[in-house]
C-alpha positions in Angstrom: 3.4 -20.1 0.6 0.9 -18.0 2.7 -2.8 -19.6 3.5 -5.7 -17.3 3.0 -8.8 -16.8 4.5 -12.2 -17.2 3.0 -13.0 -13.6 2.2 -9.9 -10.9 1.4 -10.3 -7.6 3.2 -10.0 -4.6 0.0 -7.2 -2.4 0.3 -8.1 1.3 -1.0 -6.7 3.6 -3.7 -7.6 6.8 -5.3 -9.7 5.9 -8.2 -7.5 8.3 -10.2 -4.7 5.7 -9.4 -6.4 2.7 -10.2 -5.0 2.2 -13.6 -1.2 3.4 -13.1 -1.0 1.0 -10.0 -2.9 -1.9 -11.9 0.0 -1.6 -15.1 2.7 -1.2 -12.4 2.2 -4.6 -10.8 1.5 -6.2 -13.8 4.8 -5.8 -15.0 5.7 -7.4 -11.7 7.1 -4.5 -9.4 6.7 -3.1 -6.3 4.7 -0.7 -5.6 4.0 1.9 -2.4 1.6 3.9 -1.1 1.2 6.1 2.5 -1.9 6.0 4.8 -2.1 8.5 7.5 -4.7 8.7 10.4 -7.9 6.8 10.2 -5.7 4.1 7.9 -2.7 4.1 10.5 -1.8 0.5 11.6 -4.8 -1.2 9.5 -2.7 -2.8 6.7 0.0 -5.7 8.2 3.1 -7.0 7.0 3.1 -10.5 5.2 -1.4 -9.9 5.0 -3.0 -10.4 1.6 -5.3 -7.8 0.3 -7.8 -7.3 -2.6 -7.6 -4.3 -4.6 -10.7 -2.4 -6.1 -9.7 -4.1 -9.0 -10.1 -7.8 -7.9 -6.3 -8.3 -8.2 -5.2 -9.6 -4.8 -1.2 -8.2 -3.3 0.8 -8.7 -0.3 2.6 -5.9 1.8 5.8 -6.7 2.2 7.1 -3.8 4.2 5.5 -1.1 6.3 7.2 1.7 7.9 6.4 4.3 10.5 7.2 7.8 9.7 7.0 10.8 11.7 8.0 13.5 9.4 6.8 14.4 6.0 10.4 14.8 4.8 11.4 11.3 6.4 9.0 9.9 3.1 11.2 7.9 1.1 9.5 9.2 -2.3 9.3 12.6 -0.9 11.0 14.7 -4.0 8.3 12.6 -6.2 5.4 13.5 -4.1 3.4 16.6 -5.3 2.8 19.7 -3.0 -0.7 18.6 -2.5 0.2 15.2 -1.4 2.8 16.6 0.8 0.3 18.9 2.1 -2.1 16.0 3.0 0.2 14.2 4.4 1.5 16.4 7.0 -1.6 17.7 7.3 -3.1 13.9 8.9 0.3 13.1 10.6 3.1 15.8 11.7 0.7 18.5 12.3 -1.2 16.8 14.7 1.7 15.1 16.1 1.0 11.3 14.6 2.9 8.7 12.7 2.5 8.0 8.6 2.7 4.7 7.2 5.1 4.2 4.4 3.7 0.8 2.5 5.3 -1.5 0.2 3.2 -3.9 -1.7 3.6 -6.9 -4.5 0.7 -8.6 -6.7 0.2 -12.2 -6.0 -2.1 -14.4 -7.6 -4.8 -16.6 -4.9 -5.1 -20.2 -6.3 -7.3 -22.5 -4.3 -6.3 -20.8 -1.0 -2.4 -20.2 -1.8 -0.7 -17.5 -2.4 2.3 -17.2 -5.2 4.3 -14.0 -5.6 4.6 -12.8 -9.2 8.5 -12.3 -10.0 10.5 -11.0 -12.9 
């Protein structure tokens, strides 16, 4: 088990996202998302996060990417998204995070991973 800290920091998500991301870990799977830029190095392996939601998660894997084709979801990813990703990390030459992450459920300061 994994001790918390008072206060969570919130992860971010498109609000469009918010639901299809919500039903996702419910059902007790993985889920992944990319940060580029600003975001770059600000969510950390084994760290507990709230979403926008109130649900708390843990990453359980990040990984550094250099190349928009080097995404491992990158058939799945829409032009756009392919387009903004490039356009915060190989364009101007920086790294992309690739991010894994699991809901967990906080109870009095412990954290328990939600399986199936």
């Amino acid at each position: 088990m994994i001790t918390i800290n008072e206060s969570i920091e919130t992860i971010s998500f498109p609000e469009a996202e918010h639901k299809a991301i919500q039903e996702h870990i419910n059902s007790g799977k993985e889920n992944s998302t990319t940060r580029v830029e600003y975001e770059f190095g600000k969510y950390k392996l084994n760290s507990v996060y709230k979403t926008p939601w109130e649900d708390s998660i843990i990453i359980t894997k990040v990984q550094k990417l250099y190349k928009i084709q080097e995404h491992p979801h990158y058939d799945y990813l829409t032009e756009e998204q392919r387009n903004e990703i490039f356009e915060y990390s190989e364009k101007i030459n920086k790294p992309y995070e690739f991010i894994i992450f699991k809901k967990y459920i906080v109870e009095d300061k412990d954290i328990k991973i939600i399986q199936k």
